[in-house]
Each structure stands twice: as structure tokens, then as C-alpha cells.
N, C-alpha and C positions, 0 to 999 in steps of 0.2 A: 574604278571602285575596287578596293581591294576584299578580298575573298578570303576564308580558312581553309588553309591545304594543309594544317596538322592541329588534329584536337584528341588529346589524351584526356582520360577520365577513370581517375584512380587506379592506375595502369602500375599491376605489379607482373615480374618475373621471377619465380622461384624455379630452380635448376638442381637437382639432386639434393633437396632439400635446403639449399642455400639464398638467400633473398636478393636477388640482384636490382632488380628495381622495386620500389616500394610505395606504393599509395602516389604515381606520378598526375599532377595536374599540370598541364601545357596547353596553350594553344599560338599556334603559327600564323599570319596571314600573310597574303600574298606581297604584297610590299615592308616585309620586315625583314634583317639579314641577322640573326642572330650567333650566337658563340657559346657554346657550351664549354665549361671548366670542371675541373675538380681533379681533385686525387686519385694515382693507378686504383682502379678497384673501385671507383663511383658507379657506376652504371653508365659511361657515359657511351662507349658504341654498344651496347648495349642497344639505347636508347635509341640512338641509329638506327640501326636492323631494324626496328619496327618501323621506324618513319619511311626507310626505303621495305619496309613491305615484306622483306625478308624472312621478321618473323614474328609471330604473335604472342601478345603477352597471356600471360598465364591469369590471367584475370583481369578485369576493366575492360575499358572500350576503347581503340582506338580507330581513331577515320585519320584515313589518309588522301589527297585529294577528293574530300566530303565522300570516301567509301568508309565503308565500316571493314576490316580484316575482319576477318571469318566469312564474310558474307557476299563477299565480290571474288573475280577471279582475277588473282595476283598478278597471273602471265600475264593480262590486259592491263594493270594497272602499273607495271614494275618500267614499262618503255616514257611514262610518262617522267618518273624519276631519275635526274641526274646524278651519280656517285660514285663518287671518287675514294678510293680507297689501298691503303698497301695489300691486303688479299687479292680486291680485283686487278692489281696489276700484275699480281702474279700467276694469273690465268693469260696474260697475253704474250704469245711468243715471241721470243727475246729476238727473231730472225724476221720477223713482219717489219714490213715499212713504217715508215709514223704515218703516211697517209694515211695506209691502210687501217692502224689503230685506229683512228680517228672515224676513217667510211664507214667501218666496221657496222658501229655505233649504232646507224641506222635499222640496221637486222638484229639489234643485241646480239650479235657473239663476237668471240675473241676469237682472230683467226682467220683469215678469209680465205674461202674454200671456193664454190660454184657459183654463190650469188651474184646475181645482175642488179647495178647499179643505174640510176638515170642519171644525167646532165648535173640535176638539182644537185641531186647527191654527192657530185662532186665537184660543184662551183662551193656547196655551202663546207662543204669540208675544208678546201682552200680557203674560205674565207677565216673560218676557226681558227686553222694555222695561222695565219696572219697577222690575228685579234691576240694570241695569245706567243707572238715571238718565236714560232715554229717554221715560219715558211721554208726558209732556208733548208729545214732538218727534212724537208717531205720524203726523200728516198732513200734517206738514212736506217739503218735497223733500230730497234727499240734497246736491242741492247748492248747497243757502243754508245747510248748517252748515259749523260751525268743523272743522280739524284738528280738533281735540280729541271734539269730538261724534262727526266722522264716523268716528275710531279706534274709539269704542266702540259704533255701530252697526256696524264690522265684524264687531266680539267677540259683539256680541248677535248677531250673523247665523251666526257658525263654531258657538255651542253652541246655535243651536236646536234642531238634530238629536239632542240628549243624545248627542252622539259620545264615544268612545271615548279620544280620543285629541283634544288640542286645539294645534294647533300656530300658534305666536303667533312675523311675520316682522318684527321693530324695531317693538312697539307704542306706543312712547314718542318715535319719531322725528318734528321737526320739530316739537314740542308747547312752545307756552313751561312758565312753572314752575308756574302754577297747572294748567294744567288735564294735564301731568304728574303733579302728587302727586294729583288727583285718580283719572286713570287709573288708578297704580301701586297706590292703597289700595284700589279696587276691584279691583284683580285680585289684592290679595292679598287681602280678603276670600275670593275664590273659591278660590283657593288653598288657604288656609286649610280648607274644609269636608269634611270623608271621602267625601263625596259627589261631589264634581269628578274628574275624568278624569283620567289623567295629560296634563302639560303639558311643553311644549317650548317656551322662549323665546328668540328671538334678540335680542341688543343687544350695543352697541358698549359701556355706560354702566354700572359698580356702582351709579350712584345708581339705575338704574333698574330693579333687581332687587325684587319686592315682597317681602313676610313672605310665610309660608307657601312658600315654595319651598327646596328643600332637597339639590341634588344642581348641581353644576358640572361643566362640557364646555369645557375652553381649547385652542382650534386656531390654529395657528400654523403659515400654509404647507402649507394642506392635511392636517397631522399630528396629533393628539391631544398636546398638551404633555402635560394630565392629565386626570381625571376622577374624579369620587366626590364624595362629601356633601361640605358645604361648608368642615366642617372640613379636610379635606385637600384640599379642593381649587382655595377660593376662598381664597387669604394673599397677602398683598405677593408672597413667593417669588416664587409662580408666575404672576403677575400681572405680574412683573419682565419672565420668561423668557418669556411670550407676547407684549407687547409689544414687547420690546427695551429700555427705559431702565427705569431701577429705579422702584417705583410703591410707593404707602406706602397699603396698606388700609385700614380703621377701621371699626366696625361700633359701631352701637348702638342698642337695641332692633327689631334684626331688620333696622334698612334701614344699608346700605353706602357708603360714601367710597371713591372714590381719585385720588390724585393723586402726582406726580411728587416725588421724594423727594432 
């Protein structure tokens, strides 16, 4: 039975007098994979950070796996969350194994220093690799792979913990076209399985929405244009009115177009 692991209630962010989010109404449940859009300057990792815990809004409520921010203790609740993002990849040294990226996980840090590992720790770590195209890379450095490798040692690295909750910050940025569709069908693979977490994606790109996800978030200026299953809430329409110019959707067999109309 699926469960709220994000409920936003008139969740604004002002920042030196600036309004980055604005009167946000959202809620997540546990078997939804959703997609956030909009234009540079929407609010959209913004919006992130609070959902991974990060940071709180300047007014409204937000619960995060059914905690309320302000009122719980973050370090206990931040291991529960999976996230993946280009800052936090640039906290892990470029000289660490991919294994070890991946082990890491288990302790939250980047880095592996004194920590003792069990068995579990790293039969499930191999398994990770494996799930997401990595095995091969295990004792390679982090930073003699590609974009494209090192996006999906991040992913392997956000669900080793089997978190709750997996939040994914532009994972198709910067990637050319192959190792994009490569990405995108592994992550809809994972998508795809009743066993995955609920997910949160940020991109700029419909092409870069996978299968298996099923719920749209469009902010424009900090506000909610719309939200809900894809049917109402990913169409040209509204893809127009988040944007600004009119945009001409298309969809077929579960992966998505758009371009200017």
C-alpha cells in the first residue's frame, strides 16, 4: 500500500529578499516516479533540497518521509534519502575506487577513511554495480570515467542505502546521445519495478523523461503551473505556459518529444 514520502503545504523560499519558491502545493507517494520541468530560474532544485532535507523553506510545511523539517533531526532522516546530484559528485574524490564510491554510501561520506564494512555491505554494493552497468568499473578511479559512467556511479551510490525516497538533480546533463539513452533506459528500467522507491527527477529535457515514471511537477517562477499524472499534466498546453513559447509534445512508446511549434 503506498505511502506520502513528500507533502509540501504552501512551501515558499525567499533568499535575500528574492522569492524562489512560492505558495508550493505537492504531495509524493510512495509508488509514484515523477519529473519535475521548467525554466533555469523555476525553483526547481531548489525544490530538491528541501525534499532531500537539505533545507527548509522559509515558510509552510514541509514533511519528508511523514517528518515535518524543523521538527525532526535531519542527520537521521537525510540516510533515508537517495540523491544524486552534480555538487554531491563533486565532494567525492576523483582518486576513490567506484567501489568504494558506491560502499561509501552506507556511512554517508565521500571518501573512505577507517570505516569497517560487513559482508552485506559489500555483496550489496556488487550487486549495485552490476544492476546499473558498473561491475566491470569496480577498481577503477572515479575520475578516469566518462560523464556518462560517472552519472551512473552516482545513481549506484544514492540507492545503495535501499532509501526510501530517490532524488535524481539533471541526471542526463551534459551526456551526449548515446550514453543518454543509455542512462534514461536504465533508469527506466528501475522505474519500472514495484520495488523502487518513489522517485523525483529534475531535467530541463522531455527527451529525457524515462518509461516507467508517471506523475509531472511544471514550475514557472517559482509557482506550480500544474501537477499530476502525466495525462494532465505533461501536453504541449502546459508545456507552452511553463516555458513561454508554444511547444508541440509527442510521445511514443512511453519516451517523449518537444519542440517549438
Amino acid at each position: 500500500m503506498a505511502s506520502t514520502v513528500l507533502k509540501f503545504r504552501d512551501v515558499s523560499v525567499v533568499r535575500d529578499g528574492n522569492t524562489i519558491l512560492d505558495g508550493i502545493d505537492w504531495t509524493v507517494e510512495s509508488d509514484e516516479r515523477w519529473v519535475v520541468l521548467g525554466p533555469n530560474g523555476a525553483g526547481k532544485t531548489t525544490l530538491l533540497q528541501i525534499a532531500a532535507a537539505a533545507m527548509h523553506p522559509s515558510t509552510g510545511t514541509a514533511e519528508v518521509l511523514l517528518e515535518s523539517l524543523g521538527k525532526v533531526d535531519v542527520f537521521e532522516l537525510r540516510p533515508m534519502i537517495g540523491f544524486a546530484s552534480t555538487a554531491a559528485a563533486r565532494k567525492i574524490p576523483r582518486n576513490e575506487t567506484i567501489l568504494d564510491v558506491v560502499l561509501t554510501a552506507a556511512y554517508s561520506v565521500s571518501g573512505r577513511w577507517n570505516e569497517e564494512y560487513e559482508e552485506i555491505d559489500l555483496r550489496r554494493a556488487q550487486r549495485v554495480l552490476a544492476e546499473w552497468r558498473l561491475d566491470s568499473f569496480a577498481d577503477r578511479r572515479f575520475g578516469s570515467l566518462s560523464d556518462g559512467e560517472q552519472k551512473r556511479v552516482q545513481i549506484a551510490r544514492a540507492v545503495m542505502t535501499d532509501p526510501e525516497l530517490l532524488l535524481l538533480d539533471e541526471p542526463a546533463a551534459s551526456l551526449d546521445l548515446g550514453a543518454r539513452e543509455e542512462l534514461v533506459g536504465l533508469l527506466g528500467g528501475y522505474a519500472s519495478s514495484p520495488a523502487s522507491p518513489a522517485i523525483v527527477m529534475v531535467t530541463h529535457h522531455a527527451e529525457e523523461i524515462p518509461q516507467g515514471f508517471t506523475h509531472a511537477l511544471l514550475l514557472r517562477d517559482g509557482k506550480v503551473v500544474t501537477s499530476g499524472p502525466f495525462a494532465e499534466a505533461l501536453t504541449s498546453e502546459t508545456l507552452t505556459e511553463t516555458f513561454g513559447l508554444p511547444i508541440e509534445l509527442t510521445e511514443r512508446d512511453g519516451r517523449y518529444a518537444a519542440r517549438a511549434s
